[in-house]
C-alpha positions as CSV (number, residue, x, y, z in Angstrom):
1,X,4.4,-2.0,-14.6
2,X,4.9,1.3,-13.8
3,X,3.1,3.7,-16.3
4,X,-0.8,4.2,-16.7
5,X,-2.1,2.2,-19.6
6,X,-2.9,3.7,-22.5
7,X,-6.3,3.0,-23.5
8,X,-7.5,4.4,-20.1
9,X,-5.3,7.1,-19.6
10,X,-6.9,9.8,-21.9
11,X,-10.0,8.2,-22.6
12,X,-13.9,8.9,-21.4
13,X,-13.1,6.0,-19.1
14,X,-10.9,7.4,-17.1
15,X,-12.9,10.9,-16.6
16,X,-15.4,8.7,-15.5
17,X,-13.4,6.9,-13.2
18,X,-12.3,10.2,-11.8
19,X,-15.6,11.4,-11.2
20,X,-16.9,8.4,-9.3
21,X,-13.7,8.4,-7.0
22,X,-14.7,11.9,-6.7
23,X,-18.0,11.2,-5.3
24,X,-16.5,8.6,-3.4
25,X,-14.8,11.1,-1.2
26,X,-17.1,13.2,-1.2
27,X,-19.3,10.9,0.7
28,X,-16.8,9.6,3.2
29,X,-16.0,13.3,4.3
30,X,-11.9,13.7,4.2
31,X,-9.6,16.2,5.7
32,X,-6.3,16.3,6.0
33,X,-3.2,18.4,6.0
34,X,0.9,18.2,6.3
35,X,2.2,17.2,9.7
36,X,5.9,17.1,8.8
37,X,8.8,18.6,7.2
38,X,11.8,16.5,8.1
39,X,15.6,16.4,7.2
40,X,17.5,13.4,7.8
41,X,21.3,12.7,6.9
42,X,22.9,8.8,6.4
43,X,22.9,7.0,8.3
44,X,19.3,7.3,10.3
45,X,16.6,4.5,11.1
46,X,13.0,6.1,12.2
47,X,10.2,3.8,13.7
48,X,6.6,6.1,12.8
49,X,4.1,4.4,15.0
50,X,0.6,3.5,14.1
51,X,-0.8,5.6,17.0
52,X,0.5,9.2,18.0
53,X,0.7,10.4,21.5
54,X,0.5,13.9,23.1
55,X,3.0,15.6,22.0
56,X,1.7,15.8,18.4
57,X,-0.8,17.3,16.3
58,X,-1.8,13.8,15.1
59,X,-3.1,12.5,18.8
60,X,-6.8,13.0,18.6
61,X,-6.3,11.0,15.4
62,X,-7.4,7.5,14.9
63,X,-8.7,6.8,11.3
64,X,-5.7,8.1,9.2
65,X,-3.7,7.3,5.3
66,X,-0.5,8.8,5.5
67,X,1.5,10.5,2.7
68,X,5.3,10.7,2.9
69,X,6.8,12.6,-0.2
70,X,10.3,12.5,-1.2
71,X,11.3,16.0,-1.9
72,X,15.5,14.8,-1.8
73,X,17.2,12.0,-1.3
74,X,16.7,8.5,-1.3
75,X,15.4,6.0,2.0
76,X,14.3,2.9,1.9
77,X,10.6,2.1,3.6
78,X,9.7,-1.0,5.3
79,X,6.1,-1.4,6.0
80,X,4.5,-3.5,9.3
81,X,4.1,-6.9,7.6
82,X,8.1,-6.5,5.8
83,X,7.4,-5.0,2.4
84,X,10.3,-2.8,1.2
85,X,10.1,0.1,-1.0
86,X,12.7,1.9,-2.5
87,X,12.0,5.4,-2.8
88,X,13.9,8.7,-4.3
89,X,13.7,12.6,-5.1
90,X,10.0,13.2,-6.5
91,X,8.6,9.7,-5.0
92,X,5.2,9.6,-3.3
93,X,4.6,6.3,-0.8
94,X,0.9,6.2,0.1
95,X,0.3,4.3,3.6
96,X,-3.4,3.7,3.0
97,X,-4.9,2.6,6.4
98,X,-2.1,4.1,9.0
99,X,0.3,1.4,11.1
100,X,3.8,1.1,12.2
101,X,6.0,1.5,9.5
102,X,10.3,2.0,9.5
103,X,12.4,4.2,7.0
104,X,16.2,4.6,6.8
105,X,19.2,5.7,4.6
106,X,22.7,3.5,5.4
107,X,23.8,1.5,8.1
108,X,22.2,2.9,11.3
109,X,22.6,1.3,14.4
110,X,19.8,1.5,16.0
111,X,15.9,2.4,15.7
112,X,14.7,5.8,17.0
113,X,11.1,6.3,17.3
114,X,10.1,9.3,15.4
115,X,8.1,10.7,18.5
116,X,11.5,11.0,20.5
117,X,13.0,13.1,17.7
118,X,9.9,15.2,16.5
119,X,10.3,19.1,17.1
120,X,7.5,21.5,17.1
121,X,7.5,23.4,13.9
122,X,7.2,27.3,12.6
123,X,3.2,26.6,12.5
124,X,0.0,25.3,14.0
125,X,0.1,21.5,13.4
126,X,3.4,21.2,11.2
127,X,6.5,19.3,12.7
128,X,9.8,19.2,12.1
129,X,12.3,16.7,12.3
130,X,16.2,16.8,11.9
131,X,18.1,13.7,12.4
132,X,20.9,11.5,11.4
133,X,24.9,10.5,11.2
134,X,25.7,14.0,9.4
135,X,26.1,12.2,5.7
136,X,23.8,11.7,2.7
137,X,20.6,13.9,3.1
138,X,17.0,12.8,2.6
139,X,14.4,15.6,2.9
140,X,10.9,14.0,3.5
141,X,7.7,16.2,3.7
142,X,4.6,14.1,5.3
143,X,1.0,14.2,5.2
144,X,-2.3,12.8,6.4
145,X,-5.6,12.5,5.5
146,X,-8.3,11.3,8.3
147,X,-12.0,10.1,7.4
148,X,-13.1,7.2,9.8
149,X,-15.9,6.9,6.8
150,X,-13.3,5.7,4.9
151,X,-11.6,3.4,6.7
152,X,-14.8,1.1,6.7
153,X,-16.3,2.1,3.1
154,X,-15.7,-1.4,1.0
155,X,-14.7,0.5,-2.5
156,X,-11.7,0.9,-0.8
157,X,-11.0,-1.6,2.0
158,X,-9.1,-3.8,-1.2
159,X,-6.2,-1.3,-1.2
160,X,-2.8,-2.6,-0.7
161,X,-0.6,-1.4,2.6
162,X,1.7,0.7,0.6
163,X,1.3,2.8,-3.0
164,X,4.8,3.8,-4.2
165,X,4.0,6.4,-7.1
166,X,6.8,8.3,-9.4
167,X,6.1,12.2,-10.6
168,X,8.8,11.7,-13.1
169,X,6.8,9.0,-15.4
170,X,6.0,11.7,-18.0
171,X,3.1,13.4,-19.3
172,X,1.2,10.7,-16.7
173,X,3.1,12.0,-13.9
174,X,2.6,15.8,-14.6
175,X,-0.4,16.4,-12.4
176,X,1.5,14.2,-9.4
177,X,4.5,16.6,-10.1
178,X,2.3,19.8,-10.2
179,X,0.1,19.1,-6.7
180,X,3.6,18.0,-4.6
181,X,5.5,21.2,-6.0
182,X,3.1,23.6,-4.6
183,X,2.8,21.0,-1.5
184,X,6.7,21.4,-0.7
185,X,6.3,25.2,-1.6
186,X,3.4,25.7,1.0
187,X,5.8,24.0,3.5
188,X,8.6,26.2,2.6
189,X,7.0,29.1,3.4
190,X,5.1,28.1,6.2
191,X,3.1,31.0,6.3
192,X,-0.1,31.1,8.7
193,X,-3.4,29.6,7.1
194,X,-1.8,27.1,4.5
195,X,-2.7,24.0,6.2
196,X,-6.5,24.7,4.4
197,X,-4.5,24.9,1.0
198,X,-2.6,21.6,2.3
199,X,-5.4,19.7,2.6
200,X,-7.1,20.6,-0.4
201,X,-3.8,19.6,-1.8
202,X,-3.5,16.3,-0.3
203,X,-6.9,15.3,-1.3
204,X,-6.1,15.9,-4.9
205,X,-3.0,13.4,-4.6
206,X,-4.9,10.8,-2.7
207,X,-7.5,10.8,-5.8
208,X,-4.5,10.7,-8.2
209,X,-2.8,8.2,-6.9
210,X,-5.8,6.1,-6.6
211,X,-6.6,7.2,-10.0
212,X,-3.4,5.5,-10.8
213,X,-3.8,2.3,-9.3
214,X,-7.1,1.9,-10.5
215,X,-5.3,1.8,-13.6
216,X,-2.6,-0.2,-13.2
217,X,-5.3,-3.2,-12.4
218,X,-4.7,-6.1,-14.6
219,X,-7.8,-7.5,-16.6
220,X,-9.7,-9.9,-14.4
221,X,-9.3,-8.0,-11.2
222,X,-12.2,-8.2,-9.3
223,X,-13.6,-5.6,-6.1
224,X,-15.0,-2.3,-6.6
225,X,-11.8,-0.4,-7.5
226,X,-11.4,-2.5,-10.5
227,X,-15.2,-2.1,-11.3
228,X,-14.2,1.6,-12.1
229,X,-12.0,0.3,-14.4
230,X,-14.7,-0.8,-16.4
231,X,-16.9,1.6,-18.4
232,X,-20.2,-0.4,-18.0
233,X,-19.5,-1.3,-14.4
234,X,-18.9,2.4,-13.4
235,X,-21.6,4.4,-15.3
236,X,-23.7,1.7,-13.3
237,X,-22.2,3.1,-10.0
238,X,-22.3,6.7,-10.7
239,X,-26.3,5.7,-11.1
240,X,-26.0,3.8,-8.0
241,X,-24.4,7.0,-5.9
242,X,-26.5,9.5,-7.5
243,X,-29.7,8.3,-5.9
244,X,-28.6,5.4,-3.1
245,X,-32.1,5.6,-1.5
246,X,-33.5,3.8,-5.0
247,X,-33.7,0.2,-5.2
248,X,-31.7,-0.6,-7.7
249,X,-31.8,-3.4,-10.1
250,X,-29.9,-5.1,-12.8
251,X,-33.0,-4.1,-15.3
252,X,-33.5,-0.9,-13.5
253,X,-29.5,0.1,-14.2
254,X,-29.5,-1.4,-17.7
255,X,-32.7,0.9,-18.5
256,X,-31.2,3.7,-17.6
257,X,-28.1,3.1,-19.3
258,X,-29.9,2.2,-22.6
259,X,-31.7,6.0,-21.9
260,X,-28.6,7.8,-21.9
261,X,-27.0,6.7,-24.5
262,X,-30.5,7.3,-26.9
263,X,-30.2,10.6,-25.3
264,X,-26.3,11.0,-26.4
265,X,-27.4,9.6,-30.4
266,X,-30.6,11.4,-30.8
267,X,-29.2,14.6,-29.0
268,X,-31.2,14.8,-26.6
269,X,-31.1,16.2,-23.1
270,X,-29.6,13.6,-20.4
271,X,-30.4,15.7,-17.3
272,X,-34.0,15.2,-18.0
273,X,-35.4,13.0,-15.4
274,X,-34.3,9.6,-15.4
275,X,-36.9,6.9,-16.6
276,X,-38.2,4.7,-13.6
């Protein structure tokens, strides 16, 4: 299943959902930017380890998801524990919690690692990489967003190794398309002070393509992504997140959830204070 599901897609669910991922973020603090703009020609085979050294921007590092975008071209991924992915032109692979992973067009020969082929680039924290047997071409712009928040917050632990998302899935796809256009135009241009625009950027796919997922959940999923899902479930966790110091209970939440809605039928005002 590769398209967002109807009855979420354009419904008060899914702004919801939105929201809550929102404040999800928000609270785990994340930052992030474009490390790469590479160029490869078929056939090539790149190792990109779990840990960067020295000679990158990524070495202080250690709690990272990594973005690789497919601006041309087609590759094939292969994450640590032998997943395949297929990718092509306008695909988006989302590496969740960062570890080894190999990616290669044709029948190379060998494996390179990507840190003995990685070239400094035109600015401050961008690398660039040009590699392969002079054939096909696969142009690959790459990104990373770092929270070590995250990489211990439950909500999210339940993520698979790899997201594969397409921009070219219609209206559904149009804000994917948007954010990685102005992504591979920022890198085009590499102009001094983008990488703040870049990682505003990358945040806005991360939430998207999460967005996504959550959506893509069958019925009977169970973990706190596919609680969003769920209209109930998730005006209980906006509650939740909007005052976590309150000891919250089942009565408590359902009180307050019988309150706003009274508010909504009667017309009231729901931003007066909550009932205890």
């Amino acid at each position: 299943m590769t398209e967002t599901p109807p009855s979420f897609a354009d419904t008060p669910q899914r702004s919801a959902a939105v929201e809550l991922l929102s404040e999800m973020l928000r609270a785990v603090r994340l930052t992030g930017s474009v490390f790469l703009n590479g160029l490869f020609t078929a056939p090539f085979r790149i190792l990109s380890p779990k840990r960067f050294d020295e000679r990158t921007p990524l070495a202080r590092l250690r709690h990272i998801s990594i973005f690789h975008l497919v601006a041309h071209g087609r590759c094939t991924f292969q994450t640590a524990t032998g997943n395949r992915h297929d990718v092509g032109t306008g695909d988006i692979l989302l590496i969740p919690f960062a570890d080894n992973h190999t990616f290669w067009s044709g029948s190379a020969t060998e494996t390179v690692s990507a840190l003995d082929v990685v070239r400094p680039g035109p600015i401050e924290g961008m690398l660039t990489m040009n590699y392969g047997g002079g054939g096909e071409e696969t142009r690959l712009v790459c990104g990373y967003l770092e929270s070590s928040e995250f990489m211990f917050t439950p909500v999210f632990r339940t993520l698979p190794e790899a997201l594969v998302e397409h921009t070219g899935d219609g209206k559904i796809g149009e804000l994917l398309a948007s954010t990685v256009g102005e992504i591979l135009a920022l890198v085009a241009s590499a102009t001094p002070g983008s990488q703040m625009m870049l990682g505003r950027l990358m945040e806005i796919l991360f939430i998207e393509v999460l967005r996504r997922h959550i959506a893509r959940l069958p019925s009977g999923s169970r973990g706190w992504l596919a609680a969003i899902k769920d209209p109930i479930v998730s005006r209980a966790l906006q509650f939740i997140h909007a005052d976590p110091g309150k000891r919250w209970t089942a009565e408590s939440l359902a009180r307050v959830q019988s309150w706003q809605k009274a508010c909504v039928t009667e017309e009231m005002n729901p931003t007066s204070p909550l009932p205890s």
